[in-house]
N, C-alpha and C positions, 0 to 999 in steps of 0.2 A: 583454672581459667586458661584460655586460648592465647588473649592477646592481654598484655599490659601496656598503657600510656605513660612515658616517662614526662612528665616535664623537671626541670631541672634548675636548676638557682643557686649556681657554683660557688658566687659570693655570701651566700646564706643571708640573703635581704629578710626574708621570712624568720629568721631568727634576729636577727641584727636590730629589727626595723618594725617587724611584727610579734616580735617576741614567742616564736610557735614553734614547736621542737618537730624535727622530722625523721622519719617521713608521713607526710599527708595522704593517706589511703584511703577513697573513695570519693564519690561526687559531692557529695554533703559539706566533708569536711573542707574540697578545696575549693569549694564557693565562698567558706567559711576566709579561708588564711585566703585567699584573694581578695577579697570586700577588706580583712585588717589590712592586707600589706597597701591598698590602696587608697585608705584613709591614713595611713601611716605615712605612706610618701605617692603621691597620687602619680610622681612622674617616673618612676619606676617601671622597667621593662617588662618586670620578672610577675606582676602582676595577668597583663596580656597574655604571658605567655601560658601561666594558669587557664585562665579563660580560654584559651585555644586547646587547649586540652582538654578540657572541657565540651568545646564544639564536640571535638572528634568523638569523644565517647558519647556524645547524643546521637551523633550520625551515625557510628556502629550498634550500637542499641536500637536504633530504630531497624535498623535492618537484618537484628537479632543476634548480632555477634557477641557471645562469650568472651565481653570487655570488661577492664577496670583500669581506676586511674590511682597515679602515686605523684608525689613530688617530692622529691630528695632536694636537699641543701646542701652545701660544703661549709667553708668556712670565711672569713671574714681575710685571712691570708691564702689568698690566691694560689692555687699551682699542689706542691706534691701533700701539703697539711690537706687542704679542700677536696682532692680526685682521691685521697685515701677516705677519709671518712665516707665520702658518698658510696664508693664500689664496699665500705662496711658494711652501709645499712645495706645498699642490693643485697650482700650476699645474706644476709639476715632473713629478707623478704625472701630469698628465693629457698631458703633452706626450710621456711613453714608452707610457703605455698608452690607448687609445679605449673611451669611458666613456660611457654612454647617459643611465641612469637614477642616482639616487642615494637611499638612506636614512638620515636624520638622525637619531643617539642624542646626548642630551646627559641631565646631571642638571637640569638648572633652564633658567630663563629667561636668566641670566648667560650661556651658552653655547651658546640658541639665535641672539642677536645675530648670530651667523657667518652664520645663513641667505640671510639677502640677497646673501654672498659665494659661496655655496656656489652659489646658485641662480643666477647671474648667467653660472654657466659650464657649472652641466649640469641637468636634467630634475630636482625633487625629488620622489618617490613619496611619503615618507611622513617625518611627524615624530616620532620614539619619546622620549618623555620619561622616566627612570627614576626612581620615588621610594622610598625606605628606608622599610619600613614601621619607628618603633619602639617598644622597650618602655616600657611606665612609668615604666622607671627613669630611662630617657634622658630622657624628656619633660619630667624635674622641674627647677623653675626654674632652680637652682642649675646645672643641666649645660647646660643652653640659653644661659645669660647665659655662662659661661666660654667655651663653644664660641664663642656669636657675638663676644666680645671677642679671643680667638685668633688670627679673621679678621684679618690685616694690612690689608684695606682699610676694615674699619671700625674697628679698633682706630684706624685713624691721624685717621679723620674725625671721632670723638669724643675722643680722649685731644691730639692735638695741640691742638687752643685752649685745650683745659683747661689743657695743662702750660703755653702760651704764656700765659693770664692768670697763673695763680701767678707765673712766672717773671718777669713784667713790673712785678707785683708788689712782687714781692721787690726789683727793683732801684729802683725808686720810693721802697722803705722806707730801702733803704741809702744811697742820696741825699739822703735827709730831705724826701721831695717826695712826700706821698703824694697829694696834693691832682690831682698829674698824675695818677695809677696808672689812675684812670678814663677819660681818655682815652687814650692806653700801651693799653690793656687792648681797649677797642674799637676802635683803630683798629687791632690787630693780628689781632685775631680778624676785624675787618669785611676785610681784604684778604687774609685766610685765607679765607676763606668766597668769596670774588667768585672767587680765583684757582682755589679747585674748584670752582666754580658756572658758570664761562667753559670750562672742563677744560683746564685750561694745566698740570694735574699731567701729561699726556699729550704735549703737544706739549715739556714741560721734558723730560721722561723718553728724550724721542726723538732731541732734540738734543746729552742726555746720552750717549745711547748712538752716534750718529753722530761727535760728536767725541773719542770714546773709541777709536771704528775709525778717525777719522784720524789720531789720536796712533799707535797700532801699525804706521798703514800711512806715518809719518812724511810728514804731507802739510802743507803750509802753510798749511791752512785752520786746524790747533789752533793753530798760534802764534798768528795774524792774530784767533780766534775769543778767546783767553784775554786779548788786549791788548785787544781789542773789549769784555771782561765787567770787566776793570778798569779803564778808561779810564769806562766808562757807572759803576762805584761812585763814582770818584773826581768824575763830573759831578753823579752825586746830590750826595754832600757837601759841594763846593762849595755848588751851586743852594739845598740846604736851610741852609747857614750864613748866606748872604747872608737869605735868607727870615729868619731867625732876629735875624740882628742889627735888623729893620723891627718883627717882632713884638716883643720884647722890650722895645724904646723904646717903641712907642705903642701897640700892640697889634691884632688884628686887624679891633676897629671900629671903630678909628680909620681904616684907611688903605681897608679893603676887602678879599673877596677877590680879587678882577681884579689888584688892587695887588700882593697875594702871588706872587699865580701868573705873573703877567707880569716879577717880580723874579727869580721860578726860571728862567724860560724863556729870559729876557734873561741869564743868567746862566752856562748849561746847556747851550742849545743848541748851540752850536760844537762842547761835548764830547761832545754824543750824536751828532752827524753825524760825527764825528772817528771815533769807537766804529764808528759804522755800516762807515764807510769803511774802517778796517781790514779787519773783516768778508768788506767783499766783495772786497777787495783781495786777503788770501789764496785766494779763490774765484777771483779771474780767474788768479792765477799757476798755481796746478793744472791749471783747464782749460786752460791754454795748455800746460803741461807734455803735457798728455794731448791735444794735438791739436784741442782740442773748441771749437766758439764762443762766443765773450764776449760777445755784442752784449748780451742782456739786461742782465747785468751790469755793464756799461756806464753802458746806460741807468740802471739801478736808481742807480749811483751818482752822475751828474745828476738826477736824482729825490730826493735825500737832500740835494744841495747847495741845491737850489731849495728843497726845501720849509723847511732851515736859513736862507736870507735871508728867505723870510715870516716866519718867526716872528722872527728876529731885529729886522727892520723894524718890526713892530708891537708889541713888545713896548717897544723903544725911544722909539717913537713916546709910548707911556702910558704910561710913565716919565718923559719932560720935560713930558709936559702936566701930570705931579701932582709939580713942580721935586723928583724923585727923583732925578735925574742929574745927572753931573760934568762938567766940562769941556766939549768940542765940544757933545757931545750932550743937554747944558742947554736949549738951544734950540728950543723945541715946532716953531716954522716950518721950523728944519734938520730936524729928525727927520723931520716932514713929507715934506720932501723925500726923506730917506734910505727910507721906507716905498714911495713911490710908485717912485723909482729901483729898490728892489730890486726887490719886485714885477712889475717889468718886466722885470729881469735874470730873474727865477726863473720866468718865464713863456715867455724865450723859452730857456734853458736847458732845460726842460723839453720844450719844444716840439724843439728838438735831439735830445732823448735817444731822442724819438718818433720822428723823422725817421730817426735811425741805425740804430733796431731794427725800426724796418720795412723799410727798404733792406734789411738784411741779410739779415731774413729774406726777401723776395722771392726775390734772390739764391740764396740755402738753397735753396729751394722749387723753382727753378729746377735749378737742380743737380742736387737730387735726382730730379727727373722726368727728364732727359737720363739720369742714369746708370741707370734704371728702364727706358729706349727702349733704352740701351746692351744691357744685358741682355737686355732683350726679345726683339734682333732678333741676339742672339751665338749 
């Protein structure tokens, strides 16, 4: 075919809502999933925009163009879960059928985002935007605010800090500390705010959905990945108890913050490299199950141990310079030593991890050009 008609449905309404697995490939079928999705929820954009696709391929048809139509879905989790799975199926469709040109229907801006994806693999002719013309009655405040509050993605981006001040609130009052509530309050909305302002809802969303296929596919990365997200709670609480008992004697301008945050660190660290190492510990036995090289991962867990002696080293170090420390490591001119010692350890550790995954991949690299000659000349 010449030209393919994309329409597109990034939130997966058509699955969600119409219950229809995609993609929807030809005229038939997306008269079909447009008539459910619009008996399913009739105020649905993603409907229209079907139908608009629809147009288009009658009006190329009629004037005998070499058309068809498709409609891919994403996922119910907005962002890098939803524009993977979609640029899957394309490439699926494009690998059975040869595809020249393409036209893009979407309802908004949300779901022309794909463009860049769509365009990266074939010619795009033209962008069809579809918009709802509506009545008066629609337009009035009250059905505009309901509708936009409906939306799961801004319902959560305005309603979650709210519920989380109340609720921080509240536990403040039953405490008898309200005096905290105000800090409790911003510093929960403020690392609410950074973690969608950074889009870490997408990169969580993703890892959520990956160790959820390795739990089914019984892999050892869920074990190693769930002792990994408890092992890093239990470093927080730690790191933040110890923080706690420094703040609560003198406070935090007495000591500093460097003094805090170096009491956490010194404190923590061994249990987030410990977390890490799990991690990728289940990852090396997999790929080794499955035939496949570890070298990175390897590496990556010299990488994790090195960078845990730096920070253990100097964190230690400014802790006996301000006589916060017990025992051995009371000793500012020890710790001294202990900082420059590790430092070197985690340098040349480091420098190891480097050495290893580049050999190997050499190696790799090598192999695989031999077995590409093999081929070649079979």
């Amino acid at each position: 075919m010449q030209t393919l008609i994309i329409c597109i449905d990034r939130d997966n309404d058509l699955g969600e809502k119409a219950k229809l697995e995609t993609p929807i490939i030809g005229r038939e079928a997306n008269v079909q999933a447009a008539v459910a999705l619009g008996i399913a929820d009739p105020e649905d954009s993603d409907t229209n925009t079907i139908f608009g696709g629809i147009r288009i391929l009658d009006e190329l048809r009629a004037k005998g163009a070499d058309v068809e139509l498709i409609s891919f879905a994403g996922d119910k989790n907005v962002g890098v879960i939803s524009d993977q799975k979609i640029a899957d199926q394309l490439e699926t469709f494009l690998k059975m059928n040869e595809v020249q040109r393409a036209i893009f229907v979407s309802d908004g801006a949300e779901d022309e985002t794909l463009i860049p994806i769509v365009q990266s693999r074939m010619k795009i002719d033209s962008v069809k935007r579809i918009v709802v013309m509506q009545s008066e009655r629609l337009e009035s405040t009250y059905y505009i605010l309901k509708h936009v509050f409906s939306d799961p993605k801004i319902s959560q981006t305005f309603f979650v800090p709210l519920g989380l001040a109340f609720l921080i609130y509240a536990i403040f009052l039953l405490a008898h500390y309200p005096e905290g509530a105000i800090v409790g309050i911003l510093a929960a909305v403020g690392l609410y705010m950074l973690y969608r302002g950074f889009g870490l809802d997408d990169i969580v969303a993703l890892e959520k959905e990956r160790l959820w296929d390795a739990f089914l596919k019984q892999r050892m990365v869920f074990i190693s990945y769930t002792a990994a997200i408890l092992t890093s709670l239990v470093a927080t609480a730690y790191g933040a108890m110890e923080v706690w008992k420094l703040y609560s004697a003198e406070g935090v301008w007495y000591h500093g913050t460097l003094t805090l945050i170096s009491v956490f660190a010194n404190a923590s660290v061994w249990w987030y490299a410990g977390a890490l190492l799990l991690a990728n510990l289940g990852k090396i036995f997999d790929l080794r199950m499955e035939g496949k090289p570890i070298y990175r991962n390897v590496s990556i867990s010299l990488f994790v141990i090195a960078t845990g002696l730096l920070f253990w080293g100097a964190s230690t170090y400014i802790l006996a310079a301000l006589s916060l420390s017990e025992g051995v490591t009371n000793d500012a001119s020890l710790t001294l030593q202990y900082f420059v010692y590790s430092t070197i350890i985690a340098v040349l550790i480091a420098l190891a991890g480097i050495k290893y995954s580049v050999s190997n991949q050499t190696s790799e690299n090598k192999k695989g050009k031999k077995e590409r000659r093999n081929e070649k000349f079979a």
